[in-house]
C-alpha positions in Angstrom: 256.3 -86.7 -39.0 258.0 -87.0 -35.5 257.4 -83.8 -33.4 259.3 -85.0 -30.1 259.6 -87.0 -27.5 258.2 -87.4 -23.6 259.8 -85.9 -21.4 257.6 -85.7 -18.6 254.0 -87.5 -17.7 251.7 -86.1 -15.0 248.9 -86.9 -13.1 246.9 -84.9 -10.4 244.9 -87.8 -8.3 242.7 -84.7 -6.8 241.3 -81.5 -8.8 243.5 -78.4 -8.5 246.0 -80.5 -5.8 249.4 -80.4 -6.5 250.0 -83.5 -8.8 252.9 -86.5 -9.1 255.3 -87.2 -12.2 255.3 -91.0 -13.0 257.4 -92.4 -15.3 254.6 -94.8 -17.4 250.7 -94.8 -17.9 248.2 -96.6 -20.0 246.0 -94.0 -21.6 242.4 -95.1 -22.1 239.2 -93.2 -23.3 239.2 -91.4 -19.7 242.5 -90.6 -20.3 245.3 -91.5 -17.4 243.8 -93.5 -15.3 243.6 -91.5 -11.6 243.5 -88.5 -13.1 240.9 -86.2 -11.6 239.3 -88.8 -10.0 238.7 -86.8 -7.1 237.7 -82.8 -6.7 236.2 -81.3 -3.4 232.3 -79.9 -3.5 231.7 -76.4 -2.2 229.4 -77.1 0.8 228.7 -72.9 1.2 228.0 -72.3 -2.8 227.7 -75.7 -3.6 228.9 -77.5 -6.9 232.7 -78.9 -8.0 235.1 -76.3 -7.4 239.0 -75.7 -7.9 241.9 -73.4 -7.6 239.9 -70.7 -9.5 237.5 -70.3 -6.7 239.7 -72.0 -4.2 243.2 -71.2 -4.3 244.3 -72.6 -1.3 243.5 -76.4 -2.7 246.9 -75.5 -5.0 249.1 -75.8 -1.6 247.9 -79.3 -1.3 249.6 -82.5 -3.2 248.2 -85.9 -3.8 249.4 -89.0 -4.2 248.8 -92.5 -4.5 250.3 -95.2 -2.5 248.7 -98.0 -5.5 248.4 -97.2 -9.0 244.6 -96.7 -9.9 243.7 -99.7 -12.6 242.1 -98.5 -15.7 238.6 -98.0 -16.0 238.1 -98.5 -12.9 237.4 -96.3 -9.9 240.4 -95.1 -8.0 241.8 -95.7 -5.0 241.9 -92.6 -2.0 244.9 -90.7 -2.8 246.9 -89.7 0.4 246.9 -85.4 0.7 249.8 -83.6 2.3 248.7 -81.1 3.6 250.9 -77.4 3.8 251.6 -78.3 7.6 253.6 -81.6 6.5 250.6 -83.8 7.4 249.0 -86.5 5.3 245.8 -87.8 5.5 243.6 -90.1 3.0 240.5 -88.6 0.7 238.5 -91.3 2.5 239.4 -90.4 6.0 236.8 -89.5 8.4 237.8 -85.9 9.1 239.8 -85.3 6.0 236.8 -82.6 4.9 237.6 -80.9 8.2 241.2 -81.0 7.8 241.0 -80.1 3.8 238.5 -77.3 4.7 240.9 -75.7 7.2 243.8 -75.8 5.3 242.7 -74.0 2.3 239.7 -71.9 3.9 236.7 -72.9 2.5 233.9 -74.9 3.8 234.8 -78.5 1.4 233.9 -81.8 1.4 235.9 -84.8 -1.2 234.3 -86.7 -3.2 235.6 -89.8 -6.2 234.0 -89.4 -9.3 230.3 -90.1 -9.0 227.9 -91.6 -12.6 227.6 -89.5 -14.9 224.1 -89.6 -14.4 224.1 -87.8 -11.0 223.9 -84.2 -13.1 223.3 -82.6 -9.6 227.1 -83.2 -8.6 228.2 -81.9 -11.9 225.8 -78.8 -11.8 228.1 -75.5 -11.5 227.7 -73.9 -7.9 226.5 -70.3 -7.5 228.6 -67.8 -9.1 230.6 -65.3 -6.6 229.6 -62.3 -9.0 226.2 -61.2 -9.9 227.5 -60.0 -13.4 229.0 -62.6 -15.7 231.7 -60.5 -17.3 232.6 -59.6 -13.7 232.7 -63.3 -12.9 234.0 -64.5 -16.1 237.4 -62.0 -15.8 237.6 -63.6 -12.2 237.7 -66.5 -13.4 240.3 -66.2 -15.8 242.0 -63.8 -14.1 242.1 -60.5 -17.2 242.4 -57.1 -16.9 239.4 -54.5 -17.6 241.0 -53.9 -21.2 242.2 -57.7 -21.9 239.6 -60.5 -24.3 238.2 -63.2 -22.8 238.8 -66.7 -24.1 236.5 -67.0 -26.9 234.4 -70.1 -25.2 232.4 -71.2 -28.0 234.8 -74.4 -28.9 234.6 -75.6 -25.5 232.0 -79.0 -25.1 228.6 -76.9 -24.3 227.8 -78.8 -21.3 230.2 -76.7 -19.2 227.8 -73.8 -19.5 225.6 -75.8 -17.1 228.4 -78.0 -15.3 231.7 -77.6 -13.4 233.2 -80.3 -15.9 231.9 -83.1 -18.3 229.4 -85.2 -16.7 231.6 -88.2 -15.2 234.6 -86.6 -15.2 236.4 -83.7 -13.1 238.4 -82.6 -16.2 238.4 -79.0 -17.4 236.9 -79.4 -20.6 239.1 -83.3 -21.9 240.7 -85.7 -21.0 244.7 -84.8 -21.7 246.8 -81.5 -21.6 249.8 -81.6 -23.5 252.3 -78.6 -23.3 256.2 -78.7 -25.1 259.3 -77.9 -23.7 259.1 -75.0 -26.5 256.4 -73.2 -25.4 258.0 -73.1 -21.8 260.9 -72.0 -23.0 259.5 -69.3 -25.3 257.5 -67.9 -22.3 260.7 -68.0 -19.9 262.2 -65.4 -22.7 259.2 -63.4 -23.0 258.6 -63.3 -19.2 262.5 -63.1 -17.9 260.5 -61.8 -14.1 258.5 -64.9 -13.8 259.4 -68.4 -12.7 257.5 -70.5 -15.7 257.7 -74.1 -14.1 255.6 -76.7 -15.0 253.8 -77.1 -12.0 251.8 -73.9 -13.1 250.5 -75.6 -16.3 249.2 -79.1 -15.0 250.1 -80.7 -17.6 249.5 -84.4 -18.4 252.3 -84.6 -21.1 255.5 -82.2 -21.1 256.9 -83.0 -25.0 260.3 -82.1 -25.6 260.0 -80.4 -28.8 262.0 -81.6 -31.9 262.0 -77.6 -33.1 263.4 -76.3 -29.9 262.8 -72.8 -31.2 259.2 -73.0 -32.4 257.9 -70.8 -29.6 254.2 -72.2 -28.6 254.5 -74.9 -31.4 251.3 -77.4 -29.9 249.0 -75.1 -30.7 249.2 -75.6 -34.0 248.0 -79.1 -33.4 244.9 -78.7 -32.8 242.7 -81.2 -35.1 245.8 -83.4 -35.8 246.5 -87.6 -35.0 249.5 -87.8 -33.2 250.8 -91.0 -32.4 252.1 -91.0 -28.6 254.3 -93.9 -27.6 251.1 -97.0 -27.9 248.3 -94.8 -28.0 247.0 -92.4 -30.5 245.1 -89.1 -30.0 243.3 -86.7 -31.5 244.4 -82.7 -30.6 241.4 -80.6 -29.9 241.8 -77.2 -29.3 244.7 -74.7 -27.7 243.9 -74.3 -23.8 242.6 -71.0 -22.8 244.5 -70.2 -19.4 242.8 -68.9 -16.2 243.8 -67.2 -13.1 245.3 -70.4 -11.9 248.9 -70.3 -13.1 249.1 -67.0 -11.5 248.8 -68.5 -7.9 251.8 -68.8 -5.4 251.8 -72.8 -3.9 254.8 -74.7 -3.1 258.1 -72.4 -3.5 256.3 -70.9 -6.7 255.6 -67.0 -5.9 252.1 -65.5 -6.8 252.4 -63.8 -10.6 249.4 -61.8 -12.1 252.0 -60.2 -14.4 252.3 -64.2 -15.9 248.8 -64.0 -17.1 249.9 -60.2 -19.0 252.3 -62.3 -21.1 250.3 -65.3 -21.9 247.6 -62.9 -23.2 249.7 -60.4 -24.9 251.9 -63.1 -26.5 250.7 -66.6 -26.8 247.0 -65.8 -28.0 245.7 -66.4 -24.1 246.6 -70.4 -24.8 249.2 -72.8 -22.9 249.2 -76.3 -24.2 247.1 -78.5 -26.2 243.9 -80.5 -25.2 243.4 -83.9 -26.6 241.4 -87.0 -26.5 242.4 -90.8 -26.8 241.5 -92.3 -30.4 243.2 -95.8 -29.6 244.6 -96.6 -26.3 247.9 -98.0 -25.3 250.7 -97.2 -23.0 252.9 -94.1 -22.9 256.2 -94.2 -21.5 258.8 -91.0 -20.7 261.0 -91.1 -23.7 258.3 -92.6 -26.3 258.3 -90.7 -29.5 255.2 -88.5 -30.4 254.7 -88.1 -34.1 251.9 -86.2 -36.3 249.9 -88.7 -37.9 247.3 -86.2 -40.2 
């Protein structure tokens, strides 16, 4: 059963940074290779942090000037920085420079073993009660729900991200033109551009009008261009795609909509099954 086609694929060489659209990748177990290979460490609170603790890492974009080869470690991405600058992750002062820039005391760092649990271990929390931090985090109102967290892997109760990996919770976000399109209609105030949602995949929808369609995935095979994977579960949002970077304004009222209309989920996480290459315009079709 053919649900669309790819219309866009992303990958963000640095945590939270502003990402790059490339037009082919080959997907393996880690997902797109470069992807999240690199995250700054919070050097006041300590741990792994991003653009829900430090905003300011969203007006920052990163690149890379070679294509990372999979499975194995990636190259330093170059990071512009909001003045126009750019400066490589492995640069001798690029922690000073990334620490001014988005206001926090940071240091960069590639992907360590997943082994070194110390580098994974979440840094203090920046509120004593952990509703208090939790609605921080995910940016809701006194009378909103949290995400219910239970489906999440149970590791990230005790770590920033999985072991070995800077992801959020897996390896690949998938998000359809639909749901974009259903949540430019119910939010006709906010600018809903895809820069907000970090996507790996954008899929242009074969049932334009399905509304927030991949979530109803979750569990299935799809077939994506050479590779097949394996939908998890629908992606609870945070307070990130409420932040202004780039030309995008700052939007609490976004989150209001996503909440009240789209069961607090953007998008679709997934994991690769059988590797292969993805191109833009490869077919993506439900397998089970």
């Amino acid at each position: 059963m053919q649900l669309g086609r790819i219309r866009e694929i992303w990958r963000h060489p640095v945590k939270s940074m502003e990402g790059e659209r490339i037009a082919r990748t080959p997907l393996t177990g880690r997902g797109v290779p470069g992807d999240r290979a690199w995250a700054v460490r919070d050097e006041v609170r300590g741990g792994i942090r991003g653009g829900k603790k430090i905003p300011g890492l969203m007006r920052l974009r990163a690149r890379y000037l070679e294509d990372p080869k999979p499975d194995a470690p990636a190259p330093a991405p170059e990071i512009a920085l909001p003045d126009g600058t750019r400066i490589r992750a492995d640069a001798p002062d690029a922690a000073k420079r990334v620490s001014e820039a988005v206001g926090a005391e940071v240091t960069l760092w590639p992907l360590r073993p997943a082994e070194d649990l110390a580098h994974y271990r979440r840094g203090a929390p920046t509120h004593t009660d952990v509703l208090t931090e939790l609605r921080s985090i995910f940016g809701r109102e006194p009378d909103e729900p949290l995400p219910d967290l239970a489906s999440l892997p149970r590791e990230l109760f005790e770590y920033e991200s999985p072991p070995g990996t800077y992801f959020d919770a897996f390896p690949l976000l998938l998000v359809t033109d639909a749901s974009l399109r259903r949540l430019a209609e119910l939010a006709p105030a906010s600018r809903i551009d895809v820069r907000r949602f970090r996507p790996n995949f954008v899929i242009e929808a074969v049932d334009a009008a399905a509304g927030f369609v991949e979530a109803g995935w979750a569990g299935a095979r799809l077939r994506v261009g050479g590779a097949v994977l394996e939908a998890t579960l629908p992606c609870p949002r945070c307070v990130m795609i409420t932040h202004g970077f780039a030309d995008l304004p700052r939007d609490p009222g976004l989150m209001r909509t996503v909440v009240r209309e789209a069961n607090q989920c953007i998008g679709v996480y997934a994991v690769v099954r059988e590797p292969g290459e993805v191109r833009e315009g490869d077919t993506v079709e439900r397998l089970m």
